[in-house]
PADO-336090 format. One record per residue (C-alpha): residue in three letters; x, y, z; residue number from 1. Coordinates in nm, 4 decimals. Layout:
['ALA', [X, Y, Z], NUM],
...
***
This chain:
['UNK', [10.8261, 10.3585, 12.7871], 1],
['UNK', [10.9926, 10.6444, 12.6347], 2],
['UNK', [10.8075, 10.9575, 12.4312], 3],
['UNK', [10.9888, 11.1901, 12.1745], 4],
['UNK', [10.8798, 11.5621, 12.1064], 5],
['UNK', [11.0260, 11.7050, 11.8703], 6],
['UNK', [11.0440, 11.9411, 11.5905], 7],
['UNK', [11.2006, 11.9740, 11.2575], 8],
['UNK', [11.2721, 12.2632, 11.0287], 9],
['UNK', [11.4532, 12.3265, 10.7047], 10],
['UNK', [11.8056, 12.5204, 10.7461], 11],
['UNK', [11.8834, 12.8255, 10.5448], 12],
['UNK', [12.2612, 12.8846, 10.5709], 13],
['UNK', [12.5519, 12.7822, 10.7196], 14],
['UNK', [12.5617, 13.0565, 10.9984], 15],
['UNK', [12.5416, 12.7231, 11.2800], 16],
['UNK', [12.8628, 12.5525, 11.1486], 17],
['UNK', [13.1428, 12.7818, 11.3182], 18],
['UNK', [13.3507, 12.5793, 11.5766], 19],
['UNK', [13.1279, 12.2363, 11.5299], 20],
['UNK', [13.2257, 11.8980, 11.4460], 21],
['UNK', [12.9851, 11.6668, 11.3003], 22],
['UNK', [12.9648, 11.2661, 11.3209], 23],
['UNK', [12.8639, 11.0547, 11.0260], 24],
['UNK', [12.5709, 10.8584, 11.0581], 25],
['UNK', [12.4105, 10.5551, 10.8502], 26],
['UNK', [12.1142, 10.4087, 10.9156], 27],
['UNK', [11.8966, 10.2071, 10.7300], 28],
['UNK', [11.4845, 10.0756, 10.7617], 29],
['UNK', [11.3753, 9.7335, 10.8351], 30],
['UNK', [11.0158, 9.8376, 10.8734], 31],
['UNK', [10.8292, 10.1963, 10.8051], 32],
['UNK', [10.4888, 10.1475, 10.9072], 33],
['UNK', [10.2675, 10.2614, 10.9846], 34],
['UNK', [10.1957, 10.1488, 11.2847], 35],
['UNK', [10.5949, 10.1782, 11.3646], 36],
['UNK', [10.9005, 10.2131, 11.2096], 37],
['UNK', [11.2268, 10.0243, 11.2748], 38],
['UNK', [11.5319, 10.1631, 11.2400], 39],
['UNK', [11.9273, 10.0567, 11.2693], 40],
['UNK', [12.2194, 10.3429, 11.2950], 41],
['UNK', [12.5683, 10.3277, 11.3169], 42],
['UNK', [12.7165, 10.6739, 11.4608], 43],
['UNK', [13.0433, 10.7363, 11.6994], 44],
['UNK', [13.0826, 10.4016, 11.6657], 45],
['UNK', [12.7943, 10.2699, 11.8339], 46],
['UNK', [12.5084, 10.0767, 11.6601], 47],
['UNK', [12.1720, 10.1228, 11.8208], 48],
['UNK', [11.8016, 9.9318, 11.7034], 49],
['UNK', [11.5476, 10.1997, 11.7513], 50],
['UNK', [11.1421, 10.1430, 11.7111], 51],
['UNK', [10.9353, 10.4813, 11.6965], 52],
['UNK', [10.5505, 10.4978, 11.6328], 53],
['UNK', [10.5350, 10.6283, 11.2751], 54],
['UNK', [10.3056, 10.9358, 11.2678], 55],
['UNK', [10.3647, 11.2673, 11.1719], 56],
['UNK', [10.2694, 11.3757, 11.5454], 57],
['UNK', [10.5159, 11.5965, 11.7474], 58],
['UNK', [10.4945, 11.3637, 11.9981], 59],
['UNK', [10.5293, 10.9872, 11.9223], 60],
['UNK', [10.6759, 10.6852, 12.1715], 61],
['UNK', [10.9819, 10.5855, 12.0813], 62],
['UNK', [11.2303, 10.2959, 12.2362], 63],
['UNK', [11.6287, 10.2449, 12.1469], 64],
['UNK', [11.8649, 9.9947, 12.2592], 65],
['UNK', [12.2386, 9.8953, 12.2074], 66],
['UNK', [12.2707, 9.6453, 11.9536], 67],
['UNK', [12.6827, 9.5008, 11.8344], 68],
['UNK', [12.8192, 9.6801, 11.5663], 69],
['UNK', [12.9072, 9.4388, 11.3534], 70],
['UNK', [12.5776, 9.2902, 11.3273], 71],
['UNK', [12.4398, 9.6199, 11.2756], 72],
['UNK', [12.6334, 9.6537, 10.9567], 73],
['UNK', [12.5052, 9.3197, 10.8821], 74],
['UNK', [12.1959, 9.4686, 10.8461], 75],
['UNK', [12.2321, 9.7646, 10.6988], 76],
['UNK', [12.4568, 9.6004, 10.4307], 77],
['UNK', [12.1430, 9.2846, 10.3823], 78],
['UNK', [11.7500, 9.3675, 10.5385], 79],
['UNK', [11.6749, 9.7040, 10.4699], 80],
['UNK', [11.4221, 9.8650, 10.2608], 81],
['UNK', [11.4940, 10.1165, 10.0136], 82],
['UNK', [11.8207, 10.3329, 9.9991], 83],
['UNK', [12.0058, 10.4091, 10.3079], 84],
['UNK', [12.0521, 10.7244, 10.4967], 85],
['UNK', [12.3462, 10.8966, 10.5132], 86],
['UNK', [12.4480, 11.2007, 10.7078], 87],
['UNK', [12.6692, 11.4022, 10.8906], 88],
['UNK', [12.5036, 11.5378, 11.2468], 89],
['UNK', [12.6175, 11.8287, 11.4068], 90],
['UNK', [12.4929, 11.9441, 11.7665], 91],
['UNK', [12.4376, 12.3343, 11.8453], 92],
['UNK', [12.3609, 12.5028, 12.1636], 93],
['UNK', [12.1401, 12.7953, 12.1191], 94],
['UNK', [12.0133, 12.9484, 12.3927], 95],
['UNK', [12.0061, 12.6888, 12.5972], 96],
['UNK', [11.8459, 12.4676, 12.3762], 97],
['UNK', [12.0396, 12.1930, 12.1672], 98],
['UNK', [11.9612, 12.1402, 11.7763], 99],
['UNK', [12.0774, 11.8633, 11.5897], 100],
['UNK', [12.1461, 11.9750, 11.2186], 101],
['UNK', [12.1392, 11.6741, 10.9694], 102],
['UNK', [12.3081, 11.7479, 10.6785], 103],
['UNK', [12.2669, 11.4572, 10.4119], 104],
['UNK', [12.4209, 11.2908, 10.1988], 105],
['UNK', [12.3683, 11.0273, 9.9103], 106],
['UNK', [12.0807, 11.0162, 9.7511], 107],
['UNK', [11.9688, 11.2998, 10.0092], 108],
['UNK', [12.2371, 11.5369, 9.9259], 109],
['UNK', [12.1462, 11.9187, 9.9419], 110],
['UNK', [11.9004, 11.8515, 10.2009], 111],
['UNK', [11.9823, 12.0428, 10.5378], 112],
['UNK', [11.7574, 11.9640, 10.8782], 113],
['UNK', [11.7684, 12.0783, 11.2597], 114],
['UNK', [11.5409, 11.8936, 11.5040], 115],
['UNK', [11.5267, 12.0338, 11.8381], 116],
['UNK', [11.3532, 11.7661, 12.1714], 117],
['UNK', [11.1347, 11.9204, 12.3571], 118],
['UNK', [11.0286, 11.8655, 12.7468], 119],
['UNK', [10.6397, 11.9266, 12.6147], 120],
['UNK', [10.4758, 11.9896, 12.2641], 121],
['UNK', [10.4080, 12.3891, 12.3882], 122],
['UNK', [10.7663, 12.4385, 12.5099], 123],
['UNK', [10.8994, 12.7427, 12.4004], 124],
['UNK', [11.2185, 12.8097, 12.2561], 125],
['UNK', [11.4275, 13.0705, 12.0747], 126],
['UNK', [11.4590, 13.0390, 11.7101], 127],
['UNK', [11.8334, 13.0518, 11.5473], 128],
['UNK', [11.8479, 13.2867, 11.2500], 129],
['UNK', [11.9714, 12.9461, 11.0267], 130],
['UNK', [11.5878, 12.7935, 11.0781], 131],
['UNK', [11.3831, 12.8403, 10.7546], 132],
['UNK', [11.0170, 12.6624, 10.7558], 133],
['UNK', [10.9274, 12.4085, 11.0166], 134],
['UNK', [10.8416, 12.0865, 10.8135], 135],
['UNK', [10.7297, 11.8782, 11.1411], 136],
['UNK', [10.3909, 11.7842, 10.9982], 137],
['UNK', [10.5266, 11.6740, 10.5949], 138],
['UNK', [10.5869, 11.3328, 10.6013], 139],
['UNK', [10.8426, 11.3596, 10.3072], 140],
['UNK', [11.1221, 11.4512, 10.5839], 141],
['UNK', [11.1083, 11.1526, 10.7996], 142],
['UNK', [11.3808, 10.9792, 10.7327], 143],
['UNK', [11.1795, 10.6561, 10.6889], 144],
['UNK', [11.0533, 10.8418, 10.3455], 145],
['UNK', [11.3434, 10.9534, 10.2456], 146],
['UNK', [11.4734, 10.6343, 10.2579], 147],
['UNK', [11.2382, 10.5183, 10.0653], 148],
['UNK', [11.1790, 10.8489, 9.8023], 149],
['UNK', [11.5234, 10.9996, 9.8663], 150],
['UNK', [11.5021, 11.4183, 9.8006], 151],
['UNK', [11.7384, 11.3669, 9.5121], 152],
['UNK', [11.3580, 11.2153, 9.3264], 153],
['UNK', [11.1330, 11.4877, 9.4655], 154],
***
């Protein structure tokens, strides 16, 4: 059994993009609950199926395994709901603490997120000066939503 915690926050400015390269991720929905949401993304290469509980909780069980790449373009291209995601992920070390900054684009374009895992929900960590609002608890910035009401509609 495996358990995310994590937390998401908008992203001001561009002061995190010195020196890093980003990979380009698409991923697409085959299911967005509740009570889960299932999920296939192609990124470096590698396709992966991933089922998470879908719930705006920090915390929320969450399970990911290997899948071929060509069927997972398969299904991105045939059996997914609503638009697909597309983004460009970027990892930053701050303070020894790693951030992954989504920066979308599409039908998402001009949105900018940074997640950050946590070991527990009341781990603390240093804040970069690029994090605006946290927006862990609005369900509009799940990517399961925006696939389905992309922030290009909002």
């Amino acid at each position: 059994m495996g358990c995310e915690i994590e937390r998401k926050y908008l992203v001001t400015d561009t002061g995190w993009l010195d020196d890093c390269q980003g990979c380009h991720c698409e991923q697409g929905y085959l299911c967005v609950g509740p009570p889960v949401a299932v999920r296939v993304r192609i990124m470096d290469g590698h396709a992966t199926l991933n089922v998470k509980k879908a719930t705006l909780a920090i915390a929320r069980l969450e399970f990911e395994y290997a899948i071929p790449l060509d069927e997972a373009r398969e299904i991105l291209e045939n059996l997914c709901m609503g638009t697909l995601i597309e983004k460009t992920r970027y990892r930053i070390s701050h303070e020894g603490m790693l951030w992954e900054v989504d920066v979308f684009h599409g039908q998402n374009e001009g949105l900018v997120v940074a997640e950050i895992e946590l070991e527990s929900e009341d781990q603390s960590f240093a804040r970069p000066s690029w994090l605006g609002d946290e927006v862990s608890d609005d369900p509009r910035y799940l990517n399961a939503a925006l696939a389905l009401e992309p922030y290009s509609r909002w």
